[in-house]
C-alpha positions as CSV (number, residue, x, y, z in Angstrom):
1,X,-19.5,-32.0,-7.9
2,X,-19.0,-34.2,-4.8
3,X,-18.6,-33.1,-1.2
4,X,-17.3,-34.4,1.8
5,X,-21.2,-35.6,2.8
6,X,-22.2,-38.8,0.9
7,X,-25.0,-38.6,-1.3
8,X,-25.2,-34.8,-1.8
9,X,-23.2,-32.7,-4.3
10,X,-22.4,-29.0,-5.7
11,X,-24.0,-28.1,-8.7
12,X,-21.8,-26.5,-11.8
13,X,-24.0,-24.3,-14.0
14,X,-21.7,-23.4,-16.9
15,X,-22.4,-21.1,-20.1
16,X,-20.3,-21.7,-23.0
17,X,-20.3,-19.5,-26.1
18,X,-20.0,-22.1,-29.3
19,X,-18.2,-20.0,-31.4
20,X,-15.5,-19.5,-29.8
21,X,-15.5,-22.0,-27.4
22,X,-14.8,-19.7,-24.2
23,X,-16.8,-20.1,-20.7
24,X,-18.7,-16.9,-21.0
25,X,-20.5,-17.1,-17.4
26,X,-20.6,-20.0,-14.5
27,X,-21.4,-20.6,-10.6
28,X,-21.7,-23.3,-8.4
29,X,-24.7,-24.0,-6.3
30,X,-26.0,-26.2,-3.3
31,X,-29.0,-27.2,-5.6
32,X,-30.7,-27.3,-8.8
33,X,-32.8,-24.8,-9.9
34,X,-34.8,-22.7,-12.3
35,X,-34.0,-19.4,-10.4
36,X,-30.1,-19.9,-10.6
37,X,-29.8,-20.7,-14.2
38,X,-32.5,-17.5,-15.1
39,X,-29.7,-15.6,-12.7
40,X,-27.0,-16.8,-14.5
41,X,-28.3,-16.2,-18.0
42,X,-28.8,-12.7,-17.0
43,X,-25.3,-12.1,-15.5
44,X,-24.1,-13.3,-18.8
45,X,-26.2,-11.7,-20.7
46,X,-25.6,-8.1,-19.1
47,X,-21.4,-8.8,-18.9
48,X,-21.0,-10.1,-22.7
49,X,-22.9,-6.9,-23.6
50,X,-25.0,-8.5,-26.6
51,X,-28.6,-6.8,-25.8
52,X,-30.0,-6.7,-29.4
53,X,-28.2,-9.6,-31.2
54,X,-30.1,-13.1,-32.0
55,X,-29.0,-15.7,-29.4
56,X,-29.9,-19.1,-29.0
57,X,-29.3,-21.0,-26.1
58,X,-29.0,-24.6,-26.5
59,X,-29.2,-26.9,-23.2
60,X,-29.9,-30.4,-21.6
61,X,-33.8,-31.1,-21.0
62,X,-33.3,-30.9,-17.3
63,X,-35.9,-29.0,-15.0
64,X,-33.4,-25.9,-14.3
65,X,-33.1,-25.2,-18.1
66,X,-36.9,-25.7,-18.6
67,X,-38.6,-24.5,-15.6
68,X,-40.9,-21.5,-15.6
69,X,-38.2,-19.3,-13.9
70,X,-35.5,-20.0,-17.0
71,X,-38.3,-19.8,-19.9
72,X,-39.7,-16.5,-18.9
73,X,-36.1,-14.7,-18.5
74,X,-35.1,-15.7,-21.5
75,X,-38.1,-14.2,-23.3
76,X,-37.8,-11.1,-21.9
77,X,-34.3,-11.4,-22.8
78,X,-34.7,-12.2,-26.4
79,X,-32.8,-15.5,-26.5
80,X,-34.3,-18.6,-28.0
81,X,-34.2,-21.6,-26.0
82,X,-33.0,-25.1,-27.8
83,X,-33.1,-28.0,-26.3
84,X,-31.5,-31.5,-26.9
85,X,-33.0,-34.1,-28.2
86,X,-34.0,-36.8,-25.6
87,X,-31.7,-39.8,-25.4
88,X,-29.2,-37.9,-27.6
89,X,-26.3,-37.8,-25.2
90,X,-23.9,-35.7,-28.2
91,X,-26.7,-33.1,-28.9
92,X,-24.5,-30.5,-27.1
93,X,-21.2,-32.5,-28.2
94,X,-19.2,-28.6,-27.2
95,X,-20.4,-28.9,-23.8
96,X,-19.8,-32.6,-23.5
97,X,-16.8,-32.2,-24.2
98,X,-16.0,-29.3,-22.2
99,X,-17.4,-31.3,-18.9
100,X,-15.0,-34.0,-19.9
101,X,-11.8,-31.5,-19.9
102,X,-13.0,-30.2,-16.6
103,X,-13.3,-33.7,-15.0
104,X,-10.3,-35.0,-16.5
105,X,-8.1,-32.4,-15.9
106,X,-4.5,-32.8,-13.7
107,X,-5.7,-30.4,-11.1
108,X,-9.2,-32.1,-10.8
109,X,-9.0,-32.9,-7.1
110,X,-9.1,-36.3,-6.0
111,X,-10.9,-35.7,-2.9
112,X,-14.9,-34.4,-2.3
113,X,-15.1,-30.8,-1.9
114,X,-15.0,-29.5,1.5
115,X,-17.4,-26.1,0.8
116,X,-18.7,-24.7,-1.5
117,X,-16.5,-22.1,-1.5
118,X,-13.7,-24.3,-2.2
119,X,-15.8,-25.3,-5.1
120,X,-15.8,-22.0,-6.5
121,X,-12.6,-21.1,-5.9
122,X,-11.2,-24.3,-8.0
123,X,-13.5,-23.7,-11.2
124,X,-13.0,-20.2,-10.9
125,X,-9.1,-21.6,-11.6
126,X,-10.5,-23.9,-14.0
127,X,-11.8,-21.1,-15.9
128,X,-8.9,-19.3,-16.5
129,X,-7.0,-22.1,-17.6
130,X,-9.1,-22.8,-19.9
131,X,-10.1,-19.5,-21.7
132,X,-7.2,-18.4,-21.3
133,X,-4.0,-20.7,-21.3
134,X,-5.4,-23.5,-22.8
135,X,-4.3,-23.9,-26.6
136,X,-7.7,-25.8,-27.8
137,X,-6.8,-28.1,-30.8
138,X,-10.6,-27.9,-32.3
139,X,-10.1,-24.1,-32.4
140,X,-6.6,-24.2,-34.8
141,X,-4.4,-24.1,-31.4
142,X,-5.8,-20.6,-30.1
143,X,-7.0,-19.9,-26.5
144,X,-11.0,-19.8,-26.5
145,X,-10.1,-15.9,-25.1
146,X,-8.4,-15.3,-28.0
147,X,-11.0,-16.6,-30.6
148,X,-13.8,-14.6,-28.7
149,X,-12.1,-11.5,-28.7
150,X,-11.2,-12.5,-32.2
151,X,-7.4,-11.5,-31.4
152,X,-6.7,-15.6,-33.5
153,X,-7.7,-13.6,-37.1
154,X,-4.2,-11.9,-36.7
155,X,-2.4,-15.2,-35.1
156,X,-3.9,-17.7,-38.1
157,X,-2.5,-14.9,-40.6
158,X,0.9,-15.1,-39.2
159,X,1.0,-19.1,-38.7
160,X,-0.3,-19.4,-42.2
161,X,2.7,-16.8,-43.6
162,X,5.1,-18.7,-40.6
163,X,4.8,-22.3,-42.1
164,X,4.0,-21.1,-46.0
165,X,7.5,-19.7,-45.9
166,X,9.0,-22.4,-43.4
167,X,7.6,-24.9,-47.2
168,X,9.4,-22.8,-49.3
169,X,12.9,-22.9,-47.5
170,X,12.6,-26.7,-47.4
171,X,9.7,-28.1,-49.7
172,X,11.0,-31.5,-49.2
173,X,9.8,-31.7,-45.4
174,X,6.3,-31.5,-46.6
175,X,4.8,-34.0,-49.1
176,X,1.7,-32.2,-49.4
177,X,-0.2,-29.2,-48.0
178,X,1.0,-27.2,-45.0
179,X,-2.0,-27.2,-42.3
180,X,-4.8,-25.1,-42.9
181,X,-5.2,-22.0,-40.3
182,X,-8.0,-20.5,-42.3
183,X,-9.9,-18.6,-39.4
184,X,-13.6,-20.4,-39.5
185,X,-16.6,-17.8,-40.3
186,X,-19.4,-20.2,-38.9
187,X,-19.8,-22.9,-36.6
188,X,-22.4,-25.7,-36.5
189,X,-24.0,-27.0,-33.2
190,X,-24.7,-30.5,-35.1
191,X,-23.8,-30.1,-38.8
192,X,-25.8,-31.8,-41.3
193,X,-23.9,-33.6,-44.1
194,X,-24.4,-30.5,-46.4
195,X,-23.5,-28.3,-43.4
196,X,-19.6,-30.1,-43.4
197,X,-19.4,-30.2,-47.4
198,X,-19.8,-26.4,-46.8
199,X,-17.2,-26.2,-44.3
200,X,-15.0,-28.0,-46.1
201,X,-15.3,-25.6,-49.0
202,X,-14.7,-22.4,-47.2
């Protein structure tokens, strides 16, 4: 993130929970490093309350993901690093494309923040626009809040009964199926061709 002093910046670290899509934990420091990211890991990891369950935590190869710091919290935490592959730049295509919301945004500012305060304060906006306000279309049109506290189960129901019954007052507006707000089970990282046939089938 770019400050009013040329040549140094704020660093986002940003946690984003796949499934749902929803920014689970983020800060913003002066520099990289392992010792924020094995801080911000555990701050998630204590606030999502998931002590016990199998997590895997896919990131860039940079040094603050793969320092000594990071590797060693994550053991003792039970999470399984993963790790893109090199040159890949789409290994993490979710958080690619999360980054490019963020920069693209209307309230991105057009100017180099002044502190990093003011940093903060912005994504801490940013956040809750996007969990939860943000309608995200690769989610069936549900906030990523709403998928993770898996309040969209009820809202695909009523969709699905909302436009099956909008199809049967007026079949001739539709010249085939009505759009599909089956809730999605699983999510893939980086399908395989077998992986999307399966998806497709459920």
């Amino acid at each position: 993130m770019p400050t009013a002093i040329k040549g140094l910046f704020f660093y986002l670290y940003m946690i984003m929970d796949i499934y749902s899509r929803k920014i689970v934990g983020w800060e913003v420091h002066d520099a990289e490093s392992s010792d924020h990211s094995s801080m911000l890991i555990r701050k998630t990891y204590l606030r999502e309350g998931v002590a016990g369950k199998p997590l895997v935590l896919h990131s860039d190869n940079g040094s603050p993901m793969k320092g000594a710091t990071m590797l060693v919290t994550l053991q003792k935490l039970g999470v399984m690093p993963s790790f893109g592959r090199p040159s890949v730049s789409n290994d993490n295509a979710y958080s690619e494309a999360l980054f490019k919301t963020l920069k693209y945004s209307p309230g991105y500012p057009d100017k180099p923040f002044d502190s990093i305060e003011q940093a903060q304060q912005w994504v801490l906006g940013f956040q809750h626009w996007y969990n939860e306000i943000h309608r995200h279309s690769a989610i069936k049109f549900v906030t990523p809040g709403q998928r993770h506290r898996r309040e969209d189960v009820d809202l695909l129901k009523m969709r699905s009964a909302l436009y099956n019954a909008a199809k049967a007052k007026c079949p001739e507006r539709w010249s085939g199926a009505t759009r599909n707000w089956q809730h999605e089970q699983v999510v893939y990282l980086n399908p395989t061709k077998s992986d999307q046939k399966i998806r497709k089938a459920g």
